[in-house]
N, C-alpha and C positions, 0 to 999 in steps of 0.2 A: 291388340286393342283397337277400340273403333277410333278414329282421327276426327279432335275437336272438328270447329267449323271455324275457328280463326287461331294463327299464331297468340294470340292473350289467351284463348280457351286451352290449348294446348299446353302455356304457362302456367296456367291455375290450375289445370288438369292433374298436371305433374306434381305441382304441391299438394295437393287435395291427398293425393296417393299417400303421400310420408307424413299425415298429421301427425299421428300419435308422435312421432319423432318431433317436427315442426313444437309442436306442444307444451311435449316435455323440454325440449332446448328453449323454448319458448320463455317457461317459467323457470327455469334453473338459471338462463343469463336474465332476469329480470330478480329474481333474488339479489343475483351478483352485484346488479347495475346498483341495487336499494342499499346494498350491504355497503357499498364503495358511499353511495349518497351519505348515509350515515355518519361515516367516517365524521368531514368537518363539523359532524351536529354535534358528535360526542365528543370529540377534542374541544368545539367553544365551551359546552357544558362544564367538561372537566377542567380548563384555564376559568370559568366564570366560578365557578365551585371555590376554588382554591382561593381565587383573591379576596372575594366574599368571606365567607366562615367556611376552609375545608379543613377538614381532619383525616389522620392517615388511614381511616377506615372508610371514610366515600371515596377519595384518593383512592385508595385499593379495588372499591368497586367499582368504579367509571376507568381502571385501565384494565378491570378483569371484561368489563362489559368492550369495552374495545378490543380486546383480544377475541371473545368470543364472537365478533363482528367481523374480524377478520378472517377467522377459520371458515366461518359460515358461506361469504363469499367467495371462499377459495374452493371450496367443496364445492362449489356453486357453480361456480365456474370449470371445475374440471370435468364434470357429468353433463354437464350440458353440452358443452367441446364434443363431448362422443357423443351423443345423442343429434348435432348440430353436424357432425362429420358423417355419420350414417344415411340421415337424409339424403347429404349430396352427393354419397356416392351411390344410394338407392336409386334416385331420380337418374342421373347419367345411366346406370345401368339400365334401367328401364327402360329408355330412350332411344340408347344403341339396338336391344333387343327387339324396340317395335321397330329402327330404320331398316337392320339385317331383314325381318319379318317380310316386312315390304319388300325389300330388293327380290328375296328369295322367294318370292309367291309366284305360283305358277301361274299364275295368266300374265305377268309380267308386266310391261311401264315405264319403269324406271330408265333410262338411257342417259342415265347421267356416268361423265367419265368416273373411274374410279379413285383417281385423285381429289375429285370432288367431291365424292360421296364418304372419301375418308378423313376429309375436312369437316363434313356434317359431321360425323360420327364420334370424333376426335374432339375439336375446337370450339362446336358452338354445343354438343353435351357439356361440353365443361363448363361453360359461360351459365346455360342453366342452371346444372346443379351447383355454382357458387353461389347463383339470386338465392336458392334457397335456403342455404346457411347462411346469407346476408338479411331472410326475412325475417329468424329467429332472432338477428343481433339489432333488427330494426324495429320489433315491436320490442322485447325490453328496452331498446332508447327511447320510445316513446312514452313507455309508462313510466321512466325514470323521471324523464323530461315532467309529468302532470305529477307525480311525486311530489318531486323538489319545489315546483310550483305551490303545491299544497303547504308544504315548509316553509316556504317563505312568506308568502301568507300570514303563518301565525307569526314571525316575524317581524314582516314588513309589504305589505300591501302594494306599493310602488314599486318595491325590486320584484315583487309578483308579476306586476305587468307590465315593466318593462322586459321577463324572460318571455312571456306570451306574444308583446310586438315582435322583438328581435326574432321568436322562430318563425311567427308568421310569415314575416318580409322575407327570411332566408326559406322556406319554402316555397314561395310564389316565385322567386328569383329561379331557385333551381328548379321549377319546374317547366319552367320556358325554355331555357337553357337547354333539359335533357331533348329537346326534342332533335333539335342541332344534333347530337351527340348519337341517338340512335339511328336518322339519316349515316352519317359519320360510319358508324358501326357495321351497318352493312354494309355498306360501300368497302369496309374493308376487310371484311369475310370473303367479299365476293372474291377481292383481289388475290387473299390471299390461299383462296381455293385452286385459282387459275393458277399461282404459284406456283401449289403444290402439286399439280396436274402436269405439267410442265415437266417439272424436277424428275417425278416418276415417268415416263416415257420415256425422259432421256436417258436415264440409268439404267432404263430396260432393254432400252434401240441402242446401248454405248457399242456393243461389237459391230450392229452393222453399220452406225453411224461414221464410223474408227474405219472401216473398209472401201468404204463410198469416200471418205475423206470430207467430208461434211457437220465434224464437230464444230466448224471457228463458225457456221451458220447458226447454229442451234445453240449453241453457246450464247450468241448474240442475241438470238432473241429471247430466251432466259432472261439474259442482265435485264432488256430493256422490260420483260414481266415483273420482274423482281423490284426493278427503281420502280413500274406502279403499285405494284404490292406497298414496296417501302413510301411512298408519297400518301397511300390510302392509309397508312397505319398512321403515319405525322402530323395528319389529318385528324384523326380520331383522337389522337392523344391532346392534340393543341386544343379539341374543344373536352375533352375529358378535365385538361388542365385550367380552361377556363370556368368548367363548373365548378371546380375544386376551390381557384381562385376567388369567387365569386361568394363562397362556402367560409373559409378562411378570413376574407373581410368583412363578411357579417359576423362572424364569431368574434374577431377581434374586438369592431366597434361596439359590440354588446357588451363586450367584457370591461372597456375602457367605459361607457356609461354606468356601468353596476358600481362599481369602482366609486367614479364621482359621486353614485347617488347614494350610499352606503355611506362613504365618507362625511357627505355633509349630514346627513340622519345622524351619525358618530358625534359629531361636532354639535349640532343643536341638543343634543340630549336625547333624542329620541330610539338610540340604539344601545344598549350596554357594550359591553368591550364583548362577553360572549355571545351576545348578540351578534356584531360585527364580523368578529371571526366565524361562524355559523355563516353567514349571510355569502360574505366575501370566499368561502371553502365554495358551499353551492354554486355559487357564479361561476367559480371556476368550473369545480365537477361538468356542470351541464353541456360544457364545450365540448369534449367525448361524445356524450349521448348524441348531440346537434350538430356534431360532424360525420355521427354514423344517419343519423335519418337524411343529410345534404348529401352523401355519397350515394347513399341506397336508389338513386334518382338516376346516378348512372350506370349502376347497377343492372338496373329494371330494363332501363334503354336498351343495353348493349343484350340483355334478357331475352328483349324482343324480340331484335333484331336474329336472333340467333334461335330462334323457335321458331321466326316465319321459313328460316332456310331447313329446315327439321321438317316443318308441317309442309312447305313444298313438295319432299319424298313421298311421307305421308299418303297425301290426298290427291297424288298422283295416277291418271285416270289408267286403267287395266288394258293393256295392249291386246288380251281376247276375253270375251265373254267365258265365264267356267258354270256348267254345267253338273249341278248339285241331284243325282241320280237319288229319289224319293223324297227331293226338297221339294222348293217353290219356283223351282226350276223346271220347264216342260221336258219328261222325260221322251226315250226315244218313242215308245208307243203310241205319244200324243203328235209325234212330229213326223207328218207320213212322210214331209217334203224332204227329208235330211236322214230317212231312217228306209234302207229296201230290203234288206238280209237276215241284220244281224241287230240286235240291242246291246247298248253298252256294256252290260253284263256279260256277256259271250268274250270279252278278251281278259283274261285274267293274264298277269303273267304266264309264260311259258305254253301259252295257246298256239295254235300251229302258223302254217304260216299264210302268210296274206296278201292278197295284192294290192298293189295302190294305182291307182287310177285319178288322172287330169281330166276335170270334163271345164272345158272351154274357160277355164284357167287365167285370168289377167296378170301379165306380166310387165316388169318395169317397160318403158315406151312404148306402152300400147299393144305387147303381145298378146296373144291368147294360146294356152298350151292345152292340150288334146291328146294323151296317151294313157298307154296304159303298162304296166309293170305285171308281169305275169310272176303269180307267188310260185314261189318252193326255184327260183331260178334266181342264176347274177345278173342282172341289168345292169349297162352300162349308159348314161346320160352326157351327152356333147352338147353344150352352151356356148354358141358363136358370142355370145354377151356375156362377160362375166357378172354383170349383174345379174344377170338372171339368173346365174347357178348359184348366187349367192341368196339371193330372192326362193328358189326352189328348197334349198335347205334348211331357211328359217320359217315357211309354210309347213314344213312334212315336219319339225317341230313343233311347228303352231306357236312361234315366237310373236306371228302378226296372221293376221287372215286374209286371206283376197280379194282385191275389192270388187270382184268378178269369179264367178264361177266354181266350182265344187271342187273338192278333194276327196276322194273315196279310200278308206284301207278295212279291205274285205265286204266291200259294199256297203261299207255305213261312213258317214259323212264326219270327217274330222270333226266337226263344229259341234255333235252328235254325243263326241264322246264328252266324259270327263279326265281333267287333263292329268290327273293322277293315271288314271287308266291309258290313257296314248303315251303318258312317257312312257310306262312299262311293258307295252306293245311295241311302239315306233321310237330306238332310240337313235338320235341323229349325232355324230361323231365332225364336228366344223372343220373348216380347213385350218382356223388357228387355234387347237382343242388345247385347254391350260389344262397342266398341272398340279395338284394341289402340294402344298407345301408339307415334306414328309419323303419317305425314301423309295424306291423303283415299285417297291413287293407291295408298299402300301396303299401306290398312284394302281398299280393292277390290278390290287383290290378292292379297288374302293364299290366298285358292283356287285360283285360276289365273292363269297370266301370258297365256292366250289374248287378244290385244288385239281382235279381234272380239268375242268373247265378254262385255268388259269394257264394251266402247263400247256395246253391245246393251244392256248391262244400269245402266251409268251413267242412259241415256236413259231406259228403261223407270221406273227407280227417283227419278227426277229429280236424280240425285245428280251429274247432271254443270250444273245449274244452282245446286248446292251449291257446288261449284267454280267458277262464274261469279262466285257473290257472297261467296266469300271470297278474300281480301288479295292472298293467293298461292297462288292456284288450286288445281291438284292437291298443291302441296306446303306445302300448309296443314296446320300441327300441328292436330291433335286433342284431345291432353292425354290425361290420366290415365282412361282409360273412356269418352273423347271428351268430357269437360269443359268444353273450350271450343266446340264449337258446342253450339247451339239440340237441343230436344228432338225438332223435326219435322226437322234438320239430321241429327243421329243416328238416325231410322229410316231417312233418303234411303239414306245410307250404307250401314248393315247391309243393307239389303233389295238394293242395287246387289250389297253381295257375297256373299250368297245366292244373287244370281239369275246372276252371274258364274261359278259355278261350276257353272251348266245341270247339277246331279244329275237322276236317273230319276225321281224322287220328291223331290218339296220340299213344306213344312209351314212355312207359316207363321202365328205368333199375332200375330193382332192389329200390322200390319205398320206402321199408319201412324194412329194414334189421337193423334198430336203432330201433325199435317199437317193443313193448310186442306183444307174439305170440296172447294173449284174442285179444287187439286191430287190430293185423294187422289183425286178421281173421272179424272180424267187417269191417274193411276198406277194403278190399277185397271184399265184400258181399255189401258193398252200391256204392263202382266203379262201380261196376257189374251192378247195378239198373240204377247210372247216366250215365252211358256207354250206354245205351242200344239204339240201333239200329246205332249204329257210331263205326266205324272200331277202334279196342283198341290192340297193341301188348302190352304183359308183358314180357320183359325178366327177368326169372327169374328164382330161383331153388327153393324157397317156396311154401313148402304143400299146403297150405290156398288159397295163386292165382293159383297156376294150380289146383287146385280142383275144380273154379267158372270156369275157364277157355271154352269154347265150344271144343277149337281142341289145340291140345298141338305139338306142332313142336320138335323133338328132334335135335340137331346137336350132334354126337357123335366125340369124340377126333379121332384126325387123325389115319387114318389105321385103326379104329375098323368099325366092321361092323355091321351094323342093320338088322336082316332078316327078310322077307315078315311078315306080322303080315296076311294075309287071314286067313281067317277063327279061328282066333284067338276068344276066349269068348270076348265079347263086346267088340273088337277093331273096329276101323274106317280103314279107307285106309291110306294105306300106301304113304308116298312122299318121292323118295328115289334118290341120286343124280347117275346120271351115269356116271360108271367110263369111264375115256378115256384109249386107250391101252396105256398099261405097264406104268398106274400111280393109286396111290391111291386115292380115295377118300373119303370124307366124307360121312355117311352113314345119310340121314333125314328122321325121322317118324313122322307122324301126326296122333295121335290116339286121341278118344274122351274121356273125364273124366270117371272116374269109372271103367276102364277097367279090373281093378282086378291086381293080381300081377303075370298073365301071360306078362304083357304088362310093367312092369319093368323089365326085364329081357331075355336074348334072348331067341326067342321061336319058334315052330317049328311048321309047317302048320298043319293041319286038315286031318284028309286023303282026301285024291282027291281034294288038293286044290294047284294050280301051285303054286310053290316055288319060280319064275321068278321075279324080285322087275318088281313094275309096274312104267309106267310112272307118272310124277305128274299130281295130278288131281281133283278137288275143291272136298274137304270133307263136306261132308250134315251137316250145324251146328246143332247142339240139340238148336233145342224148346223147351222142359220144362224147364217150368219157375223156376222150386224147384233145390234151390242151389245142386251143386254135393255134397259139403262137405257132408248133410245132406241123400242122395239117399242111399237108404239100401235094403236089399232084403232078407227075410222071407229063412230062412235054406231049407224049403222044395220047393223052387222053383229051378229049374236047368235053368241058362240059355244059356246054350252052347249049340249051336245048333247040331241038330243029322250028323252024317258023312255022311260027300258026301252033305251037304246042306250050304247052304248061307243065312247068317245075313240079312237081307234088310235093309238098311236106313232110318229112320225115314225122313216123308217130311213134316210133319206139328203137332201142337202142340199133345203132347199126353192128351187123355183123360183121366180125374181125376180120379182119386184112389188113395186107402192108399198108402202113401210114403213104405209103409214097405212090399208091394206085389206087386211092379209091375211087370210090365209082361217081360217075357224071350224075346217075341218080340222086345220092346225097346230095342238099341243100346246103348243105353245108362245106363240101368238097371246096379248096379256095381254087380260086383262077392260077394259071401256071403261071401268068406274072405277078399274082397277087405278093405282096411285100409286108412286114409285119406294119406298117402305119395302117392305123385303124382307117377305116370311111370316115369321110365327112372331117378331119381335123383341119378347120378352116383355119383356127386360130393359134396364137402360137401359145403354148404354155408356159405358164408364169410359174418359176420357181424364187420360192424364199428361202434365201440363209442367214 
């Protein structure tokens, strides 16, 4: 649904939806409220009757007509009840359905915790859809209210307008009142959103909080959330109880004047005894009606308040522009700037594979990143800043866009695409991938039901030895974000269905940093196999993946610099960003596994080899098929080519020979000291358990 233009539009909005419901409860409690009015008319009628000239036949009709007065309103009353219960729960529904809508729209926005976002969804739906079966019960009081007004009247003139002052003054009173009250009201949603934000983290972080030994911290500040929660809520009730108060002594003192002024009309003659009694039933009746229209006031407030936190979601601005291919949208044809290859139409699912490319990229502190991802191969990406690889992953996403520079996958421009179509191209798998709530076989599936597919990638991911060592194998609960398994249990998983759904491009951070080093070097080495010929980035700083790795991309921390690797022993080509004048840049290398420990550290050209960084420039992937981990090279081979000469490239698969001689030729061959620690791992890697 489109999102009013104010919290009151977005109130009215909601009711507008559930008329026919509003309506009919509408007229069914105003029957009721009439049939209740009735009552004292017909009890004075019937004691006036009797003491006058009655006889046992009007006697019989005046309590056959009270009975059928009674059934009437009861009837009345119970069809409305449903009719007045269905609205409120239509409208909540409703409401949930457009906040989920929002959250889950793919250009995204919303960055609200989910604590808080289940306090909107929960707390202040609720508060809405009660105004609305409060609005059903607050137009029958009002027409009861000019009803009995009209009855008294015929009457008595005076008791007429004394119920006309008395509700006026108590509506002017509570109307000033409620405003107090829905200030009040948010203040205490807000509170008690933070509450519940709070509560959830902690129950979720309890194991590693329980490890660190850091409960009696986070406990503490709970309490101290909690007492404001609880001070915003004593808040709101103390002025909720003042409007009520306020509601109460108007009603009172209207009842105790009706009273006196009936009395003395009683006394001068001017009122019959059925009279009186009629008069004195109304007076009282009207207090009900006149305490539901005094209440409805904080009703509304608290209404408000609690659909301006709903329409916040709402009207919450799109984290990237989306791209409506035959809308009103400029398609690719029309965008020479953002379109060189391919048109959005060319990636359908299961289209081949693609490369991605960084053209001069803005990264957090000012970096600018510059490479490129050669398709059908594993890339491997080192981020001296964990920002940045954090930054990197939600780009190739398109969770946010760069506030600089271009992203290419298969020469067409992220921004290019429509973002239905890049998810199903480019799927990105985060470093903290949730779980959906359900059992191992279902978390697996949730991509595809290909059971090839599944099986390939359970194994690869080791998540089907997840399933050997829990209870009830595939159909082992997970829990709430995958709770109940293990930390290295929950990446098996996600990574199994990631890889499940064999996208053209896959991106993974940091996949398996909860997982034994034996195992993630295994998981590492069968990626690798079910990867193969399908574009695969890893970011990461582990040995084990950039060792399988083909080309390893470095980003180094802002202001350091990476220099030429030419002619470096077994390095590849260099990809390096260029600086603009008088700023820094980020310095990118792309060197190939094995490089040796010339290639972790900065290193200096070859003689006669230009010093100059070169442009970026697609690096030749290594073909051999034998894991890097395992390439070794025999002490008496040299492979560093003689001065004044050039490496060549490997272009197609090397020919067999012992792993432990291969030739100085190969670019690939590692140095005899080289060690499985990748190039370039400046930083130390962050594991979570």
């Amino acid at each position: 649904m489109t999102p009013p233009d104010s919290p009151h539009a977005l109130l009215w909005h909601s009711l507008s939806a559930r008329r026919r419901d509003l309506a009919l409860a509408s007229a069914l409690y105003t029957t009721h409220q009439l049939g209740e009015a009735l009552v004292p008319v017909i009890v004075g009628t019937t004691v006036g009757t009797a003491v006058q000239h009655g006889t046992p036949g009007s006697m019989a009709c005046q309590l056959a007509l009270l009975a059928a007065d009674f059934l009437a309103l009861s009837m009345s009353y119970r069809f409305g009840a449903r009719a007045s219960a269905r609205a409120k729960q239509h409208t909540e529904h409703r409401l949930r359905m457009a906040l989920t809508a929002r959250v889950l729209r793919p250009d995204g926005g919303v960055t609200l915790p989910p604590g808080d976002l289940l306090s909107r969804a929960s707390a202040d739906t609720n508060r809405v859809g009660t105004f609305t079966g409060t609005v059903a019960s607050t137009v029958a009081a009002t027409v009861v209210l000019l009803g009995s007004v009209l009855l008294l009247l015929r009457i008595s003139p005076g008791l007429a307008a004394l119920v006309v002052v008395g509700t006026a003054c108590l509506l002017t009173a509570q109307n000033r009142l409620s405003r107090t009250l829905r200030r009040a009201g948010t203040t205490e949603q807000v509170h008690q959103a933070r509450a519940t934000e709070i509560a959830e983290n902690l129950v979720r972080g309890l194991r590693v909080l329980k490890g660190i030994g850091a409960e009696g911290a986070v406990a503490a500040d709970y309490v101290q959330v909690s007492q404001d929660a609880v001070g915003a809520a004593r808040r709101a009730a103390r002025a909720e109880a003042t409007l009520l108060a306020v509601g109460g002594l108007a009603t009172g003192l209207y009842l105790t004047a009706t009273v006196a002024l009936g009395g003395r009309l009683a006394l001068d003659g001017r009122l019959s005894l059925g009279e009186l009694i009629a008069a004195l039933g109304l007076a009282q009746f009207v207090i009900g009606p006149m305490r539901v229209v005094s209440t409805a006031h904080a009703a509304y407030a608290r209404a408000v308040a609690s659909a301006g936190r709903v329409h916040a979601v709402l009207v919450a601005p799109a984290a990237v522009s989306e791209v409506t291919v035959g809308g009103s949208s400029p398609s690719l044809a029309d965008s020479g700037t953002v379109s060189e290859s391919r048109s959005a139409s060319e990636f359908p699912p299961g289209s081949g594979s693609l490369g991605i490319e960084f053209r001069d990229v803005e990264l957090p502190g000012g970096a600018r990143a510059q490479w490129h991802a050669t398709e059908g191969v594993l890339t491997g990406l080192v981020c001296d800043d964990p920002a940045a690889a954090d930054a990197l992953a939600r780009l190739l996403a398109r969770e946010a866009d760069p506030p600089g520079g271009r992203i290419l996958v298969g020469g067409t421009d992220l921004a290019a695409l429509p973002l239905d179509t890049l998810r199903a191209t480019v799927l990105v798998s985060p470093h903290e991938a949730a779980l959906l709530p359900g059992s191992i076989a279902e978390n697996l599936a949730a991509l595809t039901d290909d059971g090839p597919a599944l099986t390939e990638a359970a194994r690869a991911s080791f998540a089907d030895q997840v399933i050997a060592a829990t209870p009830q194998g595939a159909h082992t609960s997970v829990g709430d974000r995958g709770e109940l398994l293990s930390g290295g249990q929950r990446q098996r998983v996600a990574l199994g269905r990631a890889l499940a759904a064999r996208p053209p491009v896959l991106v993974l951070h940091e996949p398996t940093t909860a997982v034994d080093t034996v195992t993630e070097d295994a998981i590492a080495e069968r990626v690798r196999g079910a990867r193969a010929g399908r574009t695969t980035l890893v970011v990461t700083n582990s040995p084990a993946w950039l060792a399988r790795c083909d080309h390893v991309v470095h980003i180094s921390a802002m202001g350091r610099r990476v220099p030429d690797a030419a002619g470096a022993p077994g390095a590849g080509p260099t990809q390096s960003a260029t600086p603009g004048a008088g700023s820094t840049t980020a310095q990118i290398e792309a060197v190939t596994p094995g490089a040796g420990p010339a290639s972790a550290h900065p290193r200096t050209s070859a003689p006669g080899a230009d010093p100059t960084p070169r442009r970026p420039e697609l690096t030749t992937p290594n073909t051999d098929p034998t894991p890097a981990y395992s390439r070794t090279t025999a002490p008496s081979v040299d492979p560093s080519p003689a001065p004044g000469t050039s490496v060549a490239p490997s272009t197609g698969p090397t020919p067999p020979q012992p792993k432990a001689t291969r030739s100085s030729t190969d670019p690939t061959a590692a140095h005899p000291s080289a060690s499985p620690t990748p190039p370039h791992r400046n930083t130390p890697r962050t594991t979570a358990r």
